[in-house]
N, C-alpha and C positions, 0 to 999 in steps of 0.2 A: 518584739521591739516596740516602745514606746512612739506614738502620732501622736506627734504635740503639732495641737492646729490655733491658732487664733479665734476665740468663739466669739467676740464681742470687739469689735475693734473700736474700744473706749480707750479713752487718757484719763485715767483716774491717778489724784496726787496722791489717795491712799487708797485701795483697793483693797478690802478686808470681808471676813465672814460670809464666805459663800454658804449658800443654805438652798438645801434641794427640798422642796417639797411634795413628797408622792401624793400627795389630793389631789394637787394646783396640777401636777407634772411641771413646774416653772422653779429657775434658779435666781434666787435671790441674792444682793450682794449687796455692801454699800460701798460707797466713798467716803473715809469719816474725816477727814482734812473739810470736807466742801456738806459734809451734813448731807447727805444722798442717799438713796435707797435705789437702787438697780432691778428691776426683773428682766428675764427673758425665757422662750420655750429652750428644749435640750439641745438646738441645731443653734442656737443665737437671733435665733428670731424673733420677732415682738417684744423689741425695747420697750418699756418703761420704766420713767423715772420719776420718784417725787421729793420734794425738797424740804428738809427738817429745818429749824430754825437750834442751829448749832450745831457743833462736831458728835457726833454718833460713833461710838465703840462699835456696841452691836444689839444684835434684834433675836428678836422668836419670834413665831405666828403661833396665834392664840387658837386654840379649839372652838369657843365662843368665835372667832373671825379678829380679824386684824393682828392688831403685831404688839407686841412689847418691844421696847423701844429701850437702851441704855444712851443717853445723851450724857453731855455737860453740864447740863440742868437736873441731872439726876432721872432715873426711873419713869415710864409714862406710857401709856395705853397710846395706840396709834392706830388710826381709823383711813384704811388707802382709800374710802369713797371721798369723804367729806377733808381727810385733812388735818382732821382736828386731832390733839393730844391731850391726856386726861391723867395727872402727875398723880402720883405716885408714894413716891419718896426720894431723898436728896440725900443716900448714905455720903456723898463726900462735902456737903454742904458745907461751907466755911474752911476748907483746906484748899489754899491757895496752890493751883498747880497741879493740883490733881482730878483726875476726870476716871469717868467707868469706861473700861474696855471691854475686853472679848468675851462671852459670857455664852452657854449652852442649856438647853432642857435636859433633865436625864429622864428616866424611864419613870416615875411617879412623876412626870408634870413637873418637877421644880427647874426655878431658873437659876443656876449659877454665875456670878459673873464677878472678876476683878479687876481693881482701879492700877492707873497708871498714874504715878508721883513722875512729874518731871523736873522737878526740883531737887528728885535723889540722884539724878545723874553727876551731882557735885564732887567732888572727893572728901568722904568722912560723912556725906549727906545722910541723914536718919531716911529709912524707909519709910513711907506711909501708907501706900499701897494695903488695900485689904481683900480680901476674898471673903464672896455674900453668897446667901443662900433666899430666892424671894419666896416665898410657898406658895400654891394657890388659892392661899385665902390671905396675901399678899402682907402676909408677917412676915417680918425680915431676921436675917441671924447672920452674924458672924460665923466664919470657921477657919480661917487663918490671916494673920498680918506681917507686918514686914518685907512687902512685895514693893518693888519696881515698879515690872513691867507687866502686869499679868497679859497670857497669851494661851491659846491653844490647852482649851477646857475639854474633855472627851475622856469617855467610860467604855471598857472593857465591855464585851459583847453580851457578859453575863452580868452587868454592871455593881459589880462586887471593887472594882478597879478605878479608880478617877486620875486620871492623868491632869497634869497641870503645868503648865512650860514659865519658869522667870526670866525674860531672853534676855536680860542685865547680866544673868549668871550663865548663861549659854546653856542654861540647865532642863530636862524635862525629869519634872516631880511626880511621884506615885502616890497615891491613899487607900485606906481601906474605907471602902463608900458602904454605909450602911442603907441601904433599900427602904428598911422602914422609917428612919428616924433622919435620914438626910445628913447623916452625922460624918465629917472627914478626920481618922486619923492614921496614926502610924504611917505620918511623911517618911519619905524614905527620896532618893535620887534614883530613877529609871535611867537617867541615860546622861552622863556630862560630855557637852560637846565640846570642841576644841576652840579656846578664846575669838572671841568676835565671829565664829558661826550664827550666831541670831537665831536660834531658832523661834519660829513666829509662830504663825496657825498651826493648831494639829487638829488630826481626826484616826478612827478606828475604824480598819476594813472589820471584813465578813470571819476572818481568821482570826481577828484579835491583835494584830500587828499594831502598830505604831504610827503614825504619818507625821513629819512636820514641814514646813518650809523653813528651808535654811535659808535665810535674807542675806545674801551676799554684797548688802550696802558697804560693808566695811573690808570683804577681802574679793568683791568684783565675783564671785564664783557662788551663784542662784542654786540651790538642788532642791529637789524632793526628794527627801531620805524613810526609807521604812524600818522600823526595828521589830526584830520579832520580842514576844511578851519576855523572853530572858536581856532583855535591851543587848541581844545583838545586832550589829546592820545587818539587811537581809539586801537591799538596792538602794541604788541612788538615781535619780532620773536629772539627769543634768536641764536645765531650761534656757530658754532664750534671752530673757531678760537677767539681771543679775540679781534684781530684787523681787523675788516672790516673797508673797506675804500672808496667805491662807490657804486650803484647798479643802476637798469635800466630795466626795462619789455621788454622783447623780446621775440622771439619763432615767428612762424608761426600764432598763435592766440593773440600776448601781451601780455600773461598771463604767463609767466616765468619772476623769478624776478632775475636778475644774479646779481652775485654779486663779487666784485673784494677784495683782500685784501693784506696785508704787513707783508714782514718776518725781522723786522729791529729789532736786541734786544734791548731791555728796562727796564723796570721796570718791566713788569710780566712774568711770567714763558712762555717759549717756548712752542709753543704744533706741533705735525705733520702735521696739516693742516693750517699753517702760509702761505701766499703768495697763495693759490690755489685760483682758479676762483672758483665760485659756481653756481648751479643752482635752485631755492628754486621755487617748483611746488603746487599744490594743495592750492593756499590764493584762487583763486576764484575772482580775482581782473585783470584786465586789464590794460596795460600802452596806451599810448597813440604814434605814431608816432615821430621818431625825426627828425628835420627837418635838408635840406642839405643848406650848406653856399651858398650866391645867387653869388656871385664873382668869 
């Protein structure tokens, strides 16, 4: 049975991209409402925090040291001694409305990450939304458009697989990820969820499974859902709060599943555990390593 404990008793307005990293042993998260970067050890101890100048999607930590960084301002090297950001590029530059979201390394060092259009939320609204590819020698590529919401970026354990979630469409998307050439094709749908489920962050246990957070802002009801690689459900780990918003295996074994979430009001009743980090023990499941940006 799932021990779902409280690992960080934060109020975060968005709680996004937990990121464990086996060097450091420390879990990374941010707040991208409030521009924050979050760490702490695997038990929730030794906050800290530092402060980005704008709203932050999400991050890598770099092999070289420090972090890549997707902001509002586009793309940017990020240095936790001194502070400082050292830009990059500004793939959404000049589109009003649109910002970089949730974004992952895969197994050759690249960073993938897609934009969120909040101006598509309209009825008949064009998408703008794209999905990027940085390298590490920080040449940028396209490899799909038409996105929302991008969310929950994560590769098959043999990374032949790249999962991609549009949570506008309640959809999580499949590719065939070429290893050498960083190339995504033959979209295909992994898994359609049922209207206004949300699904938000995902990640890939040790099996190959599935993970997402189902953001229950819109029907009150938070889960952690796993699908095995035929997009069947395999569980659902119901949560405290209604709105989770990422998760991620960490701990000293992989086998802690944290989980981040969001205290923005909406449509379902308030509860006190909105915005806390979590940490959910006892699945008996393993994550997998994340990998650091090669650039």
């Amino acid at each position: 049975m799932a021990d779902i404990r409280v690992c960080v008793n934060c109020t975060n307005t968005l709680g996004e991209g937990p990121l464990w990293d086996v060097e450091e042993q420390r879990l990374y998260w941010l707040d991208g409402m409030k521009g924050q970067i979050w760490r702490c050890a695997a038990d929730g101890s030794d906050v800290t925090t530092w402060e980005l100048p704008g709203e932050i999607g999400s991050m890598a930590l770099r092999t070289q040291g420090g972090a890549l960084v997707a902001l509002s301002t586009g793309l940017h090297f990020f240095d936790f001694d001194s502070g400082k950001l050292d830009f990059i590029c500004h793939p959404e530059e000049g589109k009003e409305n649109v910002r970089l979201n949730d974004g992952k390394v895969d197994s050759r060092g690249r960073f993938v990450v897609g934009s969120l259009d909040m101006g598509s939320f309209e009825p008949g609204a064009e998408r703008r939304g794209t999905l990027y590819r940085l390298d590490p020698d920080l040449s940028l590529h396209r490899l799909d458009d038409g996105i929302s919401v991008s969310n929950g970026p994560c590769w098959s354990p043999d990374g032949a697989t790249f999962y991609f979630t549009d949570s506008s469409d309640d959809a999580i998307r499949a590719y065939d990820w070429d290893l050498e050439t960083g190339a995504a094709t033959n979209k295909r749908i992994f898994k359609q969820l049922a209207t206004a489920s949300i699904p938000d962050g995902g990640t890939v246990d040790a099996e190959g499974y599935v993970w997402t957070a189902a953001n229950g802002a819109f029907t009150g009801v938070g889960e952690l859902r796993r699908y095995a690689p035929d997009g069947t459900l395999d569980r659902t780990v119901a949560m405290p709060t209604p709105k989770p918003t990422s998760l991620m295996f960490g701990g000293p074994e992989l086998d802690i599943l944290y989980v981040t979430s969001m205290n923005i009001p909406g449509e379902v009743a308030e509860t006190p555990f909105d915005g806390k980090l979590f940490a959910v023990h006892g699945l008996g499941i393993r994550g997998l390593p994340e990998y650091r940006f090669g650039g």
